[in-house]
VOGU-3710 file (C-alpha; in Angstrom, 3 decimals, decimal comma):
1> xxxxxxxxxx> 122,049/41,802/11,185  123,734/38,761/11,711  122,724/36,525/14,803  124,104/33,417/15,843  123,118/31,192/18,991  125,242/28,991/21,096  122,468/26,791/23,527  123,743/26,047/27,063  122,735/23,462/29,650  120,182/24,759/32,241
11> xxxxxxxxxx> 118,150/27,253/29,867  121,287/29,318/29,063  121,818/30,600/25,664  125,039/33,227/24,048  123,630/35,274/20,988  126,519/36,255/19,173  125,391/39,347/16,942  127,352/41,187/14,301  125,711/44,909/13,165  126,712/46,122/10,045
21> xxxxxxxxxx> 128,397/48,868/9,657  125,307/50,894/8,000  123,424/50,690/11,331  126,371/51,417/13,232  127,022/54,663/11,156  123,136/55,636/11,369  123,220/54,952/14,836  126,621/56,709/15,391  124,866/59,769/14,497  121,837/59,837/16,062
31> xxxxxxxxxx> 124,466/59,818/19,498  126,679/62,767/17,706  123,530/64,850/16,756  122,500/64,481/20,583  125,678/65,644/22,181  125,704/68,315/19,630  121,934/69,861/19,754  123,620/70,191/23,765  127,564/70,601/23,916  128,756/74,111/25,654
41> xxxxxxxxxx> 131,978/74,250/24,488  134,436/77,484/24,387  133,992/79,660/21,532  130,113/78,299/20,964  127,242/79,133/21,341  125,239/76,190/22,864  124,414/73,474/20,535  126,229/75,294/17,474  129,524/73,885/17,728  130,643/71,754/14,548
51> xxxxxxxxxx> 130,147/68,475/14,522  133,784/67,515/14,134  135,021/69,471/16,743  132,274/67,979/19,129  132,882/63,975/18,000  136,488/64,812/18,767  135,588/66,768/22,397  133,662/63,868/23,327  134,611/60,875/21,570  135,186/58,322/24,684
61> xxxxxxxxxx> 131,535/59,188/25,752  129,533/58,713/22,188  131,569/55,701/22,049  130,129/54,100/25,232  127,335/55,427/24,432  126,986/53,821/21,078  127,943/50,863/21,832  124,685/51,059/24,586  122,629/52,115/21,789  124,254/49,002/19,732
71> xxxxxxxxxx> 123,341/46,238/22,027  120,095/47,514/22,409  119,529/47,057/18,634  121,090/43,903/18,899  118,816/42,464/21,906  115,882/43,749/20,137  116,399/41,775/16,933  117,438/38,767/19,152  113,646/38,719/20,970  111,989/38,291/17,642
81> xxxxxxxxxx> 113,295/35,109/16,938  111,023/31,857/17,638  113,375/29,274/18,039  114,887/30,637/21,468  112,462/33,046/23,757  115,008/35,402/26,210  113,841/35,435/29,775  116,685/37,452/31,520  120,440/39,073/30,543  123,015/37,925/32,649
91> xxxxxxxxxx> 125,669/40,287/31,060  127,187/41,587/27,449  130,935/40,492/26,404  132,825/40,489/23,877  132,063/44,021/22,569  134,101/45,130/19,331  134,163/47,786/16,703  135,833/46,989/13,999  137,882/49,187/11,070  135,568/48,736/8,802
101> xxxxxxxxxx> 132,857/49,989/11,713  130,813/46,854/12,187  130,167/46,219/15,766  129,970/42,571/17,447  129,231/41,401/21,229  127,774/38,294/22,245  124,954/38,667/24,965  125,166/35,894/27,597  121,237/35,453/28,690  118,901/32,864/30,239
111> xxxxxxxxxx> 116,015/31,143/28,447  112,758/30,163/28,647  112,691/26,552/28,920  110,908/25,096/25,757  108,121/22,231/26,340  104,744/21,245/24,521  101,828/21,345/27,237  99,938/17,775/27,611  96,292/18,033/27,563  95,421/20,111/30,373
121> xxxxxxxxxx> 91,592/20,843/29,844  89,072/18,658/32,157  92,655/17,143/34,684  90,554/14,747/37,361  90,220/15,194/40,508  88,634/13,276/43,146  87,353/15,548/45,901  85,746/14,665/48,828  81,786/15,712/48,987  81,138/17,963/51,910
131> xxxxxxxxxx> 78,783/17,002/54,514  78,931/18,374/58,257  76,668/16,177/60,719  75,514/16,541/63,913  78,405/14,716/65,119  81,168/17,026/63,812  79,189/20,037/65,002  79,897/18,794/68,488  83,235/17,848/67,735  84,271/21,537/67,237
141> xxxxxxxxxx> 81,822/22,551/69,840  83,668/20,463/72,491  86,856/22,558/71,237  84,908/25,962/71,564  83,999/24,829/75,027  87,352/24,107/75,989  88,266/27,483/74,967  85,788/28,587/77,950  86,357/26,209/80,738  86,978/26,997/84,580
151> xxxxxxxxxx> 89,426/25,206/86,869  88,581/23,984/90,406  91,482/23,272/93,310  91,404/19,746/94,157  93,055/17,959/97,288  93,753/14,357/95,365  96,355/13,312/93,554  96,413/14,553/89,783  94,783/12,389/87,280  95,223/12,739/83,189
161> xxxxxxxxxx> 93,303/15,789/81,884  94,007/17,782/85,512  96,657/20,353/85,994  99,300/20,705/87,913  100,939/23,757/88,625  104,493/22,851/89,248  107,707/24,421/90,503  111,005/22,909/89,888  114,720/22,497/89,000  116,472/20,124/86,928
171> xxxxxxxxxx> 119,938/18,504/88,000  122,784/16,717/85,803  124,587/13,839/88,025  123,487/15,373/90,823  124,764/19,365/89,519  122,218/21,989/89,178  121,393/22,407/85,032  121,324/26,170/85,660  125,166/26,032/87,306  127,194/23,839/84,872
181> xxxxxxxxxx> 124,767/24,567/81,817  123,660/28,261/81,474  123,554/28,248/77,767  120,690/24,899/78,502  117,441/26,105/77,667  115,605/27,888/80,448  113,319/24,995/81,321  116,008/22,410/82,138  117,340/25,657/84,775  113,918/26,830/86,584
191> xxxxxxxxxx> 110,414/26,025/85,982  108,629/28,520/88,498  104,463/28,126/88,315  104,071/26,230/85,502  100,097/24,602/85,332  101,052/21,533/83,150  98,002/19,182/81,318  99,063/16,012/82,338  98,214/13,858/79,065  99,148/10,717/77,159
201> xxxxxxxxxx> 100,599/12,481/74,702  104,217/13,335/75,719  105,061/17,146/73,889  107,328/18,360/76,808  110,030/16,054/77,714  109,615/12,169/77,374  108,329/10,652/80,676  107,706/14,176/82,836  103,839/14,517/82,188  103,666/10,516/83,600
211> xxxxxxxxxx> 105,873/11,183/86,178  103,460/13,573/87,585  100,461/11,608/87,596  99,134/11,187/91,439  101,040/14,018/92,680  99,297/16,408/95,467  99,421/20,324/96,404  102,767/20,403/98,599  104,293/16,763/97,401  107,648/16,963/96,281
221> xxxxxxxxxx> 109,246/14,509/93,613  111,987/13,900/91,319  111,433/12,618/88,002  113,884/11,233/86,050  113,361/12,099/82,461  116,366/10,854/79,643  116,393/13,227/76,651  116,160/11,891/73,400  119,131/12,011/70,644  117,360/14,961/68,430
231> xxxxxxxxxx> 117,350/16,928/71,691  117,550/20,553/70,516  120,241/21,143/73,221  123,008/19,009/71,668  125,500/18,533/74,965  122,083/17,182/76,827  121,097/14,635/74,012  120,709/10,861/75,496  121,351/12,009/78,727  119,175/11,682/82,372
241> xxxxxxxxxx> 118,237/14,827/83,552  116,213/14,339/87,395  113,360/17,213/87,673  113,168/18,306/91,265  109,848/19,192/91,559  107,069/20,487/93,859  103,443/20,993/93,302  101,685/24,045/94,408  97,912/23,227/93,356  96,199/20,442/91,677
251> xxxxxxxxxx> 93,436/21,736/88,980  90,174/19,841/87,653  88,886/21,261/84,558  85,676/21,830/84,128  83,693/22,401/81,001  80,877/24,775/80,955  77,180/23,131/79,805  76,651/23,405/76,262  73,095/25,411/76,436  71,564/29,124/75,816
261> xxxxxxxxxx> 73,776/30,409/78,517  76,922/28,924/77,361  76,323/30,266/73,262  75,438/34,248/75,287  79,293/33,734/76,057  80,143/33,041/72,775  78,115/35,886/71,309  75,577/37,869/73,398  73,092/37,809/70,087  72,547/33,765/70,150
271> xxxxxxxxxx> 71,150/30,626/71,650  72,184/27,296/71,507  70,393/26,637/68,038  71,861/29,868/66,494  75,364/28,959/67,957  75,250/25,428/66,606  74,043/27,069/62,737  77,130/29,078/63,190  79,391/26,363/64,054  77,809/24,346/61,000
281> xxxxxxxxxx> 78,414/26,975/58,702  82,110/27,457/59,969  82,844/24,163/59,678  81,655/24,059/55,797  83,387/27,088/55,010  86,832/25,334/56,328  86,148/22,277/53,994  85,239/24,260/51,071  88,483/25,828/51,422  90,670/22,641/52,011
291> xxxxxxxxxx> 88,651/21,156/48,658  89,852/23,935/46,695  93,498/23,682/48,182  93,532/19,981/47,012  91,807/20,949/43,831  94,871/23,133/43,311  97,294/20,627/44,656  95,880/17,891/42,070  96,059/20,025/39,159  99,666/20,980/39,532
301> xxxxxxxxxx> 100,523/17,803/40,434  98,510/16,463/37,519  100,838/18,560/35,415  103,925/18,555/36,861  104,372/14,632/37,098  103,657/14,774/33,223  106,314/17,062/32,179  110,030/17,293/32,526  112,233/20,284/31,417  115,158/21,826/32,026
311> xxxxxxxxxx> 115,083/25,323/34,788  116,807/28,451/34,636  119,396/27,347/37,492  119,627/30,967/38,392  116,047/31,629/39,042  116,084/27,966/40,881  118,491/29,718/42,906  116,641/32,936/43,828  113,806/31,006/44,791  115,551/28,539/46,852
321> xxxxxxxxxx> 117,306/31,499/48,665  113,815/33,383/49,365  112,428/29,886/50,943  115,634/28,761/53,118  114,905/32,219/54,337  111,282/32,245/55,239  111,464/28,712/56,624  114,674/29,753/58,643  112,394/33,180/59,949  109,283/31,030/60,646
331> xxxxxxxxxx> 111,463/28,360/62,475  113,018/31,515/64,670  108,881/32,626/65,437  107,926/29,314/66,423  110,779/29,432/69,096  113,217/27,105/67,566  117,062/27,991/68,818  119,377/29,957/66,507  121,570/26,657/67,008  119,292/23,847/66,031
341> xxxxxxxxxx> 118,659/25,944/62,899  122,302/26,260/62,121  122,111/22,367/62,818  119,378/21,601/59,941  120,798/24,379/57,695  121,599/21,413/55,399  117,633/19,718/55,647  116,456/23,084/55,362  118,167/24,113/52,016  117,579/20,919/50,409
351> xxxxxxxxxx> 113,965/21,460/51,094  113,856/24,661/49,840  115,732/23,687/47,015  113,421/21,023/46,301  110,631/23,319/46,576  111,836/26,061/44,783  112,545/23,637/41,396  108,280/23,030/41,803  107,883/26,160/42,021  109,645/27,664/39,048
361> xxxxxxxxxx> 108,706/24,484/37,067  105,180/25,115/38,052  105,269/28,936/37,110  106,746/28,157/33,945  103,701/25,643/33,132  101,325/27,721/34,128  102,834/31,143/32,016  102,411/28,892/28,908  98,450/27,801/29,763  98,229/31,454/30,032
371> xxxxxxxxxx> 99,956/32,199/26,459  97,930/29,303/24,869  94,680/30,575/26,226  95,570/34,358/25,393  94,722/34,889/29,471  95,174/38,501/30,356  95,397/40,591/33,469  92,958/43,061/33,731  93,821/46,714/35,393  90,850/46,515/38,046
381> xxxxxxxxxx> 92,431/43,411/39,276  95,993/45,240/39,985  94,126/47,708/41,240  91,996/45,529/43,734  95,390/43,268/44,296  97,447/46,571/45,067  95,070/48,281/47,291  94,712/44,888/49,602  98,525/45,124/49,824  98,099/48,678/50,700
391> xxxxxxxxxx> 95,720/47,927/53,132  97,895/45,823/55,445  100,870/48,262/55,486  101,546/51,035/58,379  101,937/53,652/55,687  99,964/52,608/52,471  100,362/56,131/50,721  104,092/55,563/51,026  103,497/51,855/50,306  101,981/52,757/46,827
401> xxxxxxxxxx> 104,025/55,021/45,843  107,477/53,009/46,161  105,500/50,271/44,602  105,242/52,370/41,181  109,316/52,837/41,833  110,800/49,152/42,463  108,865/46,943/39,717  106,170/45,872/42,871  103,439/45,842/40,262  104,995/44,204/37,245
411> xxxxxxxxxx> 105,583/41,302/39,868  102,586/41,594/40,684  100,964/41,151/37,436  103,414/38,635/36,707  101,519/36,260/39,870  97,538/37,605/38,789  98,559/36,326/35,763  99,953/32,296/37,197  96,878/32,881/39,495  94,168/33,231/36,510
421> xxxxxxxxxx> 95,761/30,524/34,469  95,361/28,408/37,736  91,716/29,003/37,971  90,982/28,681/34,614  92,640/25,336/35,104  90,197/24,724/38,188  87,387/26,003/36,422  87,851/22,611/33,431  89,186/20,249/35,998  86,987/17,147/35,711
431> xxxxxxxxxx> 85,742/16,908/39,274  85,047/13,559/40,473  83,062/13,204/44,115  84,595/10,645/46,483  83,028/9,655/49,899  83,875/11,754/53,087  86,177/9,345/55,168  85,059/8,833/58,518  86,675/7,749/61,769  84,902/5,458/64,254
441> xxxxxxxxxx> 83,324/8,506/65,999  82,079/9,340/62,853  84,054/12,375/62,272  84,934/13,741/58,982  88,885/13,439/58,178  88,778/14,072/54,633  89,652/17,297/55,179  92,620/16,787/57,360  93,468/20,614/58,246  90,174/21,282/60,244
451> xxxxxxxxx> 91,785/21,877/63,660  95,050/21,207/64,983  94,064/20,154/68,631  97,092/19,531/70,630  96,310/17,380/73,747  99,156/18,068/76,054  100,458/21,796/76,768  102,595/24,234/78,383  100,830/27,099/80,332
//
């Protein structure tokens, strides 16, 4: 068999195979034979009608189906060759019997891309040594209390860290936002009972939270409050919008003691001593994770930065599609308008897009440490990997068994597979210890995902 290859920018490749007539014949049989040992025709019995007569009956059909069976021979004979590793098919063309019954096609595919790995045993990493003090214990203890506190009515005027619960309307040169502007969002139209933290950090609308600072129950006020140019709502943007607003109660907040009492609340089985062991071991367990995230982040990146290949554009594709798509659903979740997405559609695909080429480039790296190391998948890990998945569905039994149907579980050995070349990566990183970085409190910010703590907020 003859085979010929034509490379192509962006990991495309066109085989262009020619079968000699001797496997075309052999083959051409083995499709007669078959629609023989089964053709009813008139004046048969089944299966016993001539040869001739049933090439001739069926002819159009064993020569589709031939040609099938002739493109599989051909794609099997084009995977054996080293120089050029197929990764998908993206169609067959070309097809051609000819008089003296060779067969030709060319088979239009994508490619593996083709790099040599750096070094990639004992990749440093700096890591930050974990060490939870007295001082960060009551750091997230302050945060549990919060969780817990109690509010009391005051008759002064409202101070930062109080509450005021606040009724109100917004106008537009001097026209009610809720007549002119329906479509506004519903916060510029009504605000009906609102408890608001007054703060110094401004996550409403610029100016509002100072605007109500001294206010009393019963006072009414406008505020005068000019949006910003990346206002969501675009026919509001740079424009003064006055709040109308009255106050219906004033709030002090009030943290509970930290004592025996105050850890019952938390859990009925501890004190104070038991609560802060908890909190310490909490607290440890959250940095050990965030070390391991940057351990992973530093190895990729280790290897990424050295190599540069050419990517399959249409698996680039795919992937960027499936992220513009989950960062489009988590934007929708976290209450962002269906118009301000449409407005970022552009940031949002050239994110993903970005992302997506890491990715791929990434998986592709990682699918030759496993080759290289001869790193396997072992069944009991599906199985464990499967059964999780299972675990989390409505209907596992149904779950498991479409997963045998729609090629779930070659995916998914496909990412055990990235996941164990990652750890084995992990596993001969050459870990260097840095310093936890303190803040002047002494907190620990080496681990920068501990809490996210927003000051000001909405209730």
């Amino acid at each position: 068999m003859n085979i010929t290859v034509e490379t192509q920018p962006n990991c495309r490749a066109v085989f262009r195979i020619d079968v000699p007539s001797d496997d075309v014949r052999r083959e051409r049989e083995k499709v007669t034979d078959k629609y023989a040992r089964h053709a009813r025709l008139p004046g048969f019995r089944a299966g016993k009608a001539p040869r001739a007569v049933v090439a001739k009956r069926f002819e159009p059909q064993i020569k589709e189906e031939l040609q099938e069976a002739l493109v599989g021979l051909g794609y099997r004979e084009a995977v054996k060759r080293d120089d050029v590793e197929i990764l998908s098919v993206l169609g067959v063309k070309e097809q051609s019997l000819h008089p003296d019954e060779s067969f030709s096609f060319a088979l239009e595919v994508n490619t593996v891309p083709h790099f040599e790995l750096p070094e990639y045993k004992g990749i440093p990493v700096k890591l930050p040594r974990i060490e939870v003090t007295d001082a960060d214990i009551d750091h997230d203890l302050l945060h549990l209390r919060e969780r817990f506190k109690s509010f009391n009515d005051v008759e002064r005027g409202a101070e930062l860290s109080d509450y005021a619960v606040i009724n109100a309307t917004a106008s537009l040169d001097g026209q009610p936002v809720a007549d002119t502007m329906p479509e506004a969002p519903a916060f510029l139209k009504k605000i009906d009972g609102n408890w608001f933290e007054l703060s110094s950090t401004e996550n409403f609308v610029p100016g509002f939270y100072a605007g109500l600072v001294g206010i009393k129950k019963d006072e009414t006020r406008d505020i005068s409050v000019t949006l910003g140019d990346d206002f969501a709502f675009e026919p509001l943007r740079g424009k003064t919008v006055v709040f109308h607003v009255t106050c219906t109660a004033v709030k002090e907040a009030l943290l509970p003691e930290l004592n025996d009492e105050f850890a019952k609340k938390v859990n009925d089985q501890w004190d104070l001593a038991q609560l802060r062991e908890e909190v310490r071991k909490a607290i440890t367990h959250r940095r050990e994770q965030s070390r391991e995230e940057s351990k992973t982040s530093q190895v990729i990146s280790h290897l990424a930065e050295k190599l540069e290949f050419e990517l399959p554009q249409d698996v680039v594709n795919r992937e960027a599609q499936r992220r513009t798509n989950d960062i489009a659903m988590n934007a929708m979740r976290q209450g962002m308008a269906q118009e301000a997405i449409m407005e970022a559609q552009d940031q949002i695909v050239s994110a993903a897009t970005q992302q997506a080429r890491q990715n791929v480039k990434v998986s592709f790296i990682l699918g030759e440490v496993a080759k290289k190391e001869k790193i396997i998948v072992e069944q009991d890990q599906v199985r464990r990997a499967l059964s999780n998945l299972a675990a989390r569905q409505k209907n596992p039994k149904k779950f498991l068994a479409e997963a045998q149907k729609n090629g779930m579980i070659g995916r998914l050995q496909e990412d055990l597979l990235l996941e164990n070349a990652l750890a084995f990566l992990k596993e001969n990183a050459q870990v260097e210890e840095t310093d936890p970085v303190k803040d002047d409190c002494g907190h620990d910010h080496s681990h920068d995902h501990d809490h996210d703590h927003g000051e000001g907020h909405e209730h």
